[in-house]
Backbone as CSV, one residue per row, in Angstrom:
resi,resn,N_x,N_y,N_z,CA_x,CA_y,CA_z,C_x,C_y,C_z
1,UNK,23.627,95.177,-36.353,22.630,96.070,-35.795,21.268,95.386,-35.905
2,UNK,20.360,95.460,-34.639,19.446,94.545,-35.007,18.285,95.526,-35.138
3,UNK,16.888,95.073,-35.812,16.127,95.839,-36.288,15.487,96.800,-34.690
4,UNK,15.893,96.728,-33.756,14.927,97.776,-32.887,16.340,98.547,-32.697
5,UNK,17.689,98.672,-32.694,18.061,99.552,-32.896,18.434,100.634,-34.105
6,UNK,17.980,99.839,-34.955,17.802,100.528,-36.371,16.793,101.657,-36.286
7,UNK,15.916,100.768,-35.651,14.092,101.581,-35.639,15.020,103.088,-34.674
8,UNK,15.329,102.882,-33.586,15.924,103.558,-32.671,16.663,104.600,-33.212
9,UNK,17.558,104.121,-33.711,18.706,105.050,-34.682,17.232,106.226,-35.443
10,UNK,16.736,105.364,-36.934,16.172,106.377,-37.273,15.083,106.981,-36.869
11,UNK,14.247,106.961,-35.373,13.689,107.981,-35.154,14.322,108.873,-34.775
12,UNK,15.264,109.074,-34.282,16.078,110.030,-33.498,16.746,110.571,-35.181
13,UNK,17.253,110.471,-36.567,17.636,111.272,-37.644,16.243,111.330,-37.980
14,UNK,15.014,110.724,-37.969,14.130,111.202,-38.864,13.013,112.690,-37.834
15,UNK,13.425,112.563,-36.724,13.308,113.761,-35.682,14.053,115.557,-35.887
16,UNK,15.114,114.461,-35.709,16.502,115.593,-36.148,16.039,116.694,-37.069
17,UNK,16.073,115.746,-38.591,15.972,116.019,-39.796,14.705,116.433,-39.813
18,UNK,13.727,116.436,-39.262,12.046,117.428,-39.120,12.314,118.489,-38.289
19,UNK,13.375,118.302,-38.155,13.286,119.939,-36.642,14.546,120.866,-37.921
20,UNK,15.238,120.225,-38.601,16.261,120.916,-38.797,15.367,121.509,-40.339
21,UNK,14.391,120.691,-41.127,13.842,121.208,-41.895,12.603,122.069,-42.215
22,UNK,11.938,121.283,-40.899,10.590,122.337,-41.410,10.022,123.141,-39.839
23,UNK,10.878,123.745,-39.731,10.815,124.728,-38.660,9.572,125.681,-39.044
24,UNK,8.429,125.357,-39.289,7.348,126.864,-39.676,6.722,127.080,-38.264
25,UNK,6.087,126.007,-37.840,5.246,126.252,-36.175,6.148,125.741,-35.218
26,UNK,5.777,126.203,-33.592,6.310,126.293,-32.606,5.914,124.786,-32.416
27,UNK,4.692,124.024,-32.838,4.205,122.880,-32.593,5.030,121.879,-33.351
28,UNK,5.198,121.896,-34.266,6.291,120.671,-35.551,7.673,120.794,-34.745
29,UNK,7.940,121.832,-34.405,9.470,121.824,-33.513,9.214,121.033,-32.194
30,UNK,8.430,121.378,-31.917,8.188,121.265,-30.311,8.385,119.274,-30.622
31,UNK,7.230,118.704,-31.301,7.042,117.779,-31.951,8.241,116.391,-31.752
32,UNK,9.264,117.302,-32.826,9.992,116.752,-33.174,11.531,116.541,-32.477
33,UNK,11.245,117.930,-31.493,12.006,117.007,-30.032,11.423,116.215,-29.293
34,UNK,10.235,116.079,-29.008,9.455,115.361,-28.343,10.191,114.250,-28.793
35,UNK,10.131,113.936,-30.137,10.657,112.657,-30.765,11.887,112.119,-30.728
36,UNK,12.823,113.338,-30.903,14.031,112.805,-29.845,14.105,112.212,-28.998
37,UNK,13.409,112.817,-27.877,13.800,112.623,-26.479,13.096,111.227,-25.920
38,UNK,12.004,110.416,-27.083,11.133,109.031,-27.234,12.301,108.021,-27.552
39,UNK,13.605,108.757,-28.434,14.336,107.918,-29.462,15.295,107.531,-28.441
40,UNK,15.827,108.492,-27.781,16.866,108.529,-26.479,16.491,107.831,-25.348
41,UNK,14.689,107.801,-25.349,14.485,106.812,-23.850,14.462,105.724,-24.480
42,UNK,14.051,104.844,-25.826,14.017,104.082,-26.344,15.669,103.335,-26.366
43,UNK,16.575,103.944,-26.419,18.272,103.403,-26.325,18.451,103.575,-25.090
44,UNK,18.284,104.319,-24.398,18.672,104.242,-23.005,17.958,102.508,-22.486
45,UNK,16.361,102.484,-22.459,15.888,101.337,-22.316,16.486,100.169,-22.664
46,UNK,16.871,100.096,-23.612,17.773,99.193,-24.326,18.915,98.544,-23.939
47,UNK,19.518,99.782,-23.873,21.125,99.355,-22.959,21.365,99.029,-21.837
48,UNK,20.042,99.306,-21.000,19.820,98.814,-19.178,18.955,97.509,-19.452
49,UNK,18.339,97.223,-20.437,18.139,95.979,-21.054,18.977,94.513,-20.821
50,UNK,19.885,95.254,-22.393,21.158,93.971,-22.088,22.094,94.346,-21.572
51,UNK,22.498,95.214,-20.758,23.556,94.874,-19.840,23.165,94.419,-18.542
52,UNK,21.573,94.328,-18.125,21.277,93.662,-17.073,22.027,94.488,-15.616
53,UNK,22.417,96.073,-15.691,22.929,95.765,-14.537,21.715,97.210,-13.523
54,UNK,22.317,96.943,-11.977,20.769,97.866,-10.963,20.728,98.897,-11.450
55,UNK,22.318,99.877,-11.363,22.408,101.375,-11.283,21.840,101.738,-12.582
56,UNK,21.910,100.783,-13.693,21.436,101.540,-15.108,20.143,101.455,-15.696
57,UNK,18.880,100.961,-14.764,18.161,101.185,-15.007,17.185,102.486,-14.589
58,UNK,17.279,103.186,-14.098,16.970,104.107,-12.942,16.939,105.479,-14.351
59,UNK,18.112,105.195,-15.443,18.458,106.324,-16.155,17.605,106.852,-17.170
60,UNK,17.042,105.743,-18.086,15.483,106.295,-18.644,14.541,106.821,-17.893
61,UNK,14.286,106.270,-16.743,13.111,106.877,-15.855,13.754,108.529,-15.462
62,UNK,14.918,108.818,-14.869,15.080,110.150,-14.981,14.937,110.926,-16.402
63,UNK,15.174,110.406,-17.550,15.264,111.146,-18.594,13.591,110.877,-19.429
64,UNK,13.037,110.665,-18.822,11.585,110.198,-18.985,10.878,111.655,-18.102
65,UNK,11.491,111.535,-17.422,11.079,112.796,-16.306,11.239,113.944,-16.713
66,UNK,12.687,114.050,-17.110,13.136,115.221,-17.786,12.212,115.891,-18.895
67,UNK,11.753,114.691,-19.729,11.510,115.415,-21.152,9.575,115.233,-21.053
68,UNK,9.435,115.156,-19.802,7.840,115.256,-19.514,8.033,116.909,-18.927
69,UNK,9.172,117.653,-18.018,9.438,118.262,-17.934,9.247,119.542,-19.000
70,UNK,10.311,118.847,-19.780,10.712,119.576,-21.057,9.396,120.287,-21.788
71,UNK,8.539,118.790,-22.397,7.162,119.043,-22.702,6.325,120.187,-21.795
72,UNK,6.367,120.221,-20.869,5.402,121.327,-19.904,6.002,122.620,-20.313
73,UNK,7.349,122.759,-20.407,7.778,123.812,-20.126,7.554,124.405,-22.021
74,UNK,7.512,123.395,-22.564,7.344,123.536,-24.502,5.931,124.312,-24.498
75,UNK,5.161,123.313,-23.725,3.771,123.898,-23.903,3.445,125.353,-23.245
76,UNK,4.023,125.859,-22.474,4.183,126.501,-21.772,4.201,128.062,-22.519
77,UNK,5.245,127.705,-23.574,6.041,128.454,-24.355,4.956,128.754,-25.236
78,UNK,4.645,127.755,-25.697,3.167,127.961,-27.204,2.469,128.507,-26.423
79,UNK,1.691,128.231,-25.126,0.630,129.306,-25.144,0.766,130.420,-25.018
80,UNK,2.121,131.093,-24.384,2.373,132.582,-24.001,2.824,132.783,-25.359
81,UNK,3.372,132.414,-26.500,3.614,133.062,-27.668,1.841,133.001,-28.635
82,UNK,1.373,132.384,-28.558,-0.040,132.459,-28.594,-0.800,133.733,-28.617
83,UNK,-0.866,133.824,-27.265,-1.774,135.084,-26.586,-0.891,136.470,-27.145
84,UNK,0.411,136.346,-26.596,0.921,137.718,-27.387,0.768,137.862,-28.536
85,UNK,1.767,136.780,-29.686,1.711,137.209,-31.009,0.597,136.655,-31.691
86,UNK,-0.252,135.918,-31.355,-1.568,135.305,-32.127,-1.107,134.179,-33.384
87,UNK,0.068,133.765,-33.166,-0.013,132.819,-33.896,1.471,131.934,-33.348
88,UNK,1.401,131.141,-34.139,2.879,129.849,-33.447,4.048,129.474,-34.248
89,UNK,3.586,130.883,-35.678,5.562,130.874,-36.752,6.054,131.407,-35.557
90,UNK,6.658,130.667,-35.848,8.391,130.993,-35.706,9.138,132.100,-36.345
91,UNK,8.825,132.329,-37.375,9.340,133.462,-37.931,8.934,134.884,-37.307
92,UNK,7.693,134.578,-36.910,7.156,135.756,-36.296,7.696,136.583,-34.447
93,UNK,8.087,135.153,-34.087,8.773,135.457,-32.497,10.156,136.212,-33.105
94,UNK,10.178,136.941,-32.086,11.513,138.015,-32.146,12.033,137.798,-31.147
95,UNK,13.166,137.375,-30.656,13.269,137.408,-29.171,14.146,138.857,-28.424
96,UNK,14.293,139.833,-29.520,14.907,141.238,-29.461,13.598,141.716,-28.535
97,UNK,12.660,141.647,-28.916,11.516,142.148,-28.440,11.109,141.890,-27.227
98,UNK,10.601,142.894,-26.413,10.446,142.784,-25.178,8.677,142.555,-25.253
């Protein structure tokens, strides 16, 4: 394993492992998929790298798209939980609640 897929590997557990532990704001979550989805274009890049071939490079740039996507639609989320509940725990969103 060479050191940029190492690096690769652990942003994507040291992401994981921040979303799976410190869930308090909508922002540290939000965050820490963000960081995923950096870790995933980072291996995707990689593998259309050295395998050198047309069709597989095209696949980070869609998933680059996606998670710029993703991000809008994250942010999206914080400000309407914002304005309603006045703050960004998590503990505090209900999703029972209309």
């Amino acid at each position: 394993m060479t050191t940029v897929h190492f690096a690769t590997a652990s942003t994507f557990v040291l992401s994981a492992s921040g979303l799976a532990l410190h869930r308090n704001h909508l922002v540290s979550a939000l965050l820490c998929i963000e960081g995923m989805m950096l870790a995933l274009f980072m291996a995707l890049a990689l593998n259309s790298q050295t395998l050198n071939l047309a069709n597989t490079s095209l696949q980070p740039i869609i998933m680059l798209a996606l998670a710029a996507c993703g991000a809008g639609a994250g942010l999206a989320l914080l400000v309407a939980s914002t304005r309603t509940h006045a703050s960004d725990h998590l503990k505090n969103l209900n999703l029972l609640k209309c």
